[in-house]
C-alpha positions as a Markdown table, in Angstrom:
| # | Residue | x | y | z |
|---|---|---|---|---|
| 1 | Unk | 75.1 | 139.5 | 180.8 |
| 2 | Unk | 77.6 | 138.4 | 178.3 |
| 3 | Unk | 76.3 | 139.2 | 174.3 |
| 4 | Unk | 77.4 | 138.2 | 171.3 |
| 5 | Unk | 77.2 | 140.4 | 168.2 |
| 6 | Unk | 75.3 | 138.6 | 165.4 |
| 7 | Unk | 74.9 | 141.1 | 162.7 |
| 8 | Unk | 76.1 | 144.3 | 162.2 |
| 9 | Unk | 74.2 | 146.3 | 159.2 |
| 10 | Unk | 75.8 | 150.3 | 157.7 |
| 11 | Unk | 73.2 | 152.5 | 156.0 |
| 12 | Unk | 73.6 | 155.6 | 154.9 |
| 13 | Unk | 70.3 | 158.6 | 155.3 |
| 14 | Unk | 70.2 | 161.5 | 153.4 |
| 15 | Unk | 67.4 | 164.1 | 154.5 |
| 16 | Unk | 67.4 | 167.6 | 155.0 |
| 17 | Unk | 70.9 | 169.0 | 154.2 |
| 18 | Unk | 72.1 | 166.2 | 156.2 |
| 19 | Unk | 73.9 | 162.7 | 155.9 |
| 20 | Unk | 73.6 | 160.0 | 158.4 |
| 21 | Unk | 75.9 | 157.1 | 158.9 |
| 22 | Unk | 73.5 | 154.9 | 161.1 |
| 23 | Unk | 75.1 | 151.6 | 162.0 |
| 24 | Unk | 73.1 | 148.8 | 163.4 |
| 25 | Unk | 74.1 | 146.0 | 165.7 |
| 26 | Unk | 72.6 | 142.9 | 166.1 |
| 27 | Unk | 73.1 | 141.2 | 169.4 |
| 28 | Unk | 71.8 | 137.9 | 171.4 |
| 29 | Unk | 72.5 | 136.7 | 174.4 |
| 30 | Unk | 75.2 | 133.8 | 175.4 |
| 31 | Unk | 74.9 | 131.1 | 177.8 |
| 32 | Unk | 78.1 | 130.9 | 180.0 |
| 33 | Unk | 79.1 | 127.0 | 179.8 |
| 34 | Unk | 81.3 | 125.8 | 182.9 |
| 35 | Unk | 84.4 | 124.6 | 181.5 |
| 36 | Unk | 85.9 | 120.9 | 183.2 |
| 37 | Unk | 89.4 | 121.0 | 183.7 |
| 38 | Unk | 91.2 | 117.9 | 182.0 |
| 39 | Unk | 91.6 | 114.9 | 184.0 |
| 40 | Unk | 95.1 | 114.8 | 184.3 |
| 41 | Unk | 94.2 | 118.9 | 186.1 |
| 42 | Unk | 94.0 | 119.2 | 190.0 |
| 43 | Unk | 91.9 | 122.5 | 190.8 |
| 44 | Unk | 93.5 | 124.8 | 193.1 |
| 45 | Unk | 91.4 | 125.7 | 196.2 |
| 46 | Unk | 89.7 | 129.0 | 196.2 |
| 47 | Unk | 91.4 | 131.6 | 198.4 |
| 48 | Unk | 90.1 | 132.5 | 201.5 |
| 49 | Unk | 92.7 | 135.2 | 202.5 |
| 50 | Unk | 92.5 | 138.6 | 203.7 |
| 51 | Unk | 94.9 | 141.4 | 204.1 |
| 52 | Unk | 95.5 | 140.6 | 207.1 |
| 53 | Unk | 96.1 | 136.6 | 207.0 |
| 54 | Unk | 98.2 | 137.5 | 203.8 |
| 55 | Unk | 100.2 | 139.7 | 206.3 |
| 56 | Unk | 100.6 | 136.9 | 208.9 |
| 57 | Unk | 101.5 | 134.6 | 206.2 |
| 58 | Unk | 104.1 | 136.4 | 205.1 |
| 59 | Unk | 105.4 | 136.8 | 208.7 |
| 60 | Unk | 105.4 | 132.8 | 208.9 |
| 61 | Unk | 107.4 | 132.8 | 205.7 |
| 62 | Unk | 110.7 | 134.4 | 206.7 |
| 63 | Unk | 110.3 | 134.2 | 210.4 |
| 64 | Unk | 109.3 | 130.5 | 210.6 |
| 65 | Unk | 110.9 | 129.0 | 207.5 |
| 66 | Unk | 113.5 | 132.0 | 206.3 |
| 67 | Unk | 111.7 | 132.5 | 202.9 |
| 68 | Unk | 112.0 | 128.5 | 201.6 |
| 69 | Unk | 108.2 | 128.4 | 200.2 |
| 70 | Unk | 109.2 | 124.6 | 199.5 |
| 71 | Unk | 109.9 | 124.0 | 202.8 |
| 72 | Unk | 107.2 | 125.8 | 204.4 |
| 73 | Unk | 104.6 | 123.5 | 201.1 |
| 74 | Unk | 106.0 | 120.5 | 202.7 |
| 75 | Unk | 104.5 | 121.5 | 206.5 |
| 76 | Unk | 101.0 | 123.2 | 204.9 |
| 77 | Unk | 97.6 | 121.2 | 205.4 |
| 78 | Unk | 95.5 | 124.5 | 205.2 |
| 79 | Unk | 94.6 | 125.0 | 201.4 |
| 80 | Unk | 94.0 | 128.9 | 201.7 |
| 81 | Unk | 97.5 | 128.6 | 203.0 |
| 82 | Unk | 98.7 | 126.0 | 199.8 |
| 83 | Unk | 97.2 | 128.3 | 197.3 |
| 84 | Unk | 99.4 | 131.6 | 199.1 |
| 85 | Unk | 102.4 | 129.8 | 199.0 |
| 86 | Unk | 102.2 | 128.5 | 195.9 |
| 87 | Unk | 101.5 | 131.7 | 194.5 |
| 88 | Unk | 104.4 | 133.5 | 196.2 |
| 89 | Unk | 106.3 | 131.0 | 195.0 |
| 90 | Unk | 105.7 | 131.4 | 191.5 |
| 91 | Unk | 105.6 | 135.6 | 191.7 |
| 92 | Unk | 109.3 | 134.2 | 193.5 |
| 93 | Unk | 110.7 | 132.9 | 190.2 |
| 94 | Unk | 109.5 | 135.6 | 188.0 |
| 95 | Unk | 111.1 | 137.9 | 190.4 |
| 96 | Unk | 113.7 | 136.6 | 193.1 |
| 97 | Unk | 114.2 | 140.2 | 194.5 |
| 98 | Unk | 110.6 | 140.1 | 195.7 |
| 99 | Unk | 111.9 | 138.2 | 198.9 |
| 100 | Unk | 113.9 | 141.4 | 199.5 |
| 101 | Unk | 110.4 | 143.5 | 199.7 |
| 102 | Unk | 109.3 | 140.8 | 201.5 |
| 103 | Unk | 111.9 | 140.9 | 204.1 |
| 104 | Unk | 111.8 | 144.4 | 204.7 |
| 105 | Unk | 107.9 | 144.3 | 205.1 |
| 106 | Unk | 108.2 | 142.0 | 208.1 |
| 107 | Unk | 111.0 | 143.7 | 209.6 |
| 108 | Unk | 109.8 | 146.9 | 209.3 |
| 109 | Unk | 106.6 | 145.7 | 211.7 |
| 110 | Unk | 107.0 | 145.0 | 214.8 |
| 111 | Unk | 104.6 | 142.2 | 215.0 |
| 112 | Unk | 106.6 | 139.4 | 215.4 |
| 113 | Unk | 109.7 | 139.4 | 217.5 |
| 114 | Unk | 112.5 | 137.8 | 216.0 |
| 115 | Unk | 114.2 | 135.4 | 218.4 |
| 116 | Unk | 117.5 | 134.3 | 217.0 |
């Protein structure tokens, strides 16, 4: 449950040798309203990946198309598979030594036989 503070109140209560700060917060409760996107917005499809088809998908990225994301976007239908790429791709230009770790991840399992 999401709450949002309404009033918050100090009072201070002296009684037997002792002096009390007592805060009090007032809270109520907030309804969650679903946000649209604008119109010109094209909702990305919710990911349906696991460990393990992340693993295969990376394992299609530099055995199948050598690490291009673009060119492996241009042959995708799946969306689970869309939303991976795309989001490799982006993590890609943040970081354009993450192909390296990629790399050595697939080669380092013997899962897929490379055949050139």
């Amino acid at each position: 449950m999401k709450l949002r503070v309404v009033r918050v109140s100090h009072a201070i209560e002296r009684g037997s040798g002792a002096i009390e700060h007592v805060i009090s917060v007032e809270t109520r409760a907030v309804r969650r309203r679903k946000r649209r996107p604008p119109s010109n917005v094209v909702p990305m499809p919710r990911a349906g990946g696991t460990p393990l088809t992340d693993f295969l998908r990376y394992h299609v990225l530099v055995r199948v198309f050598d690490g291009d994301v673009d060119a492996w976007l241009e042959q995708l239908d799946d969306e689970g598979d869309v939303r991976f790429a795309r989001g490799v791709r982006t993590r890609l230009r943040k970081d354009p030594s993450l192909l390296i770790t990629i790399r050595q991840m697939v080669d380092a399992t013997r899962f897929w036989a490379r055949t050139s």
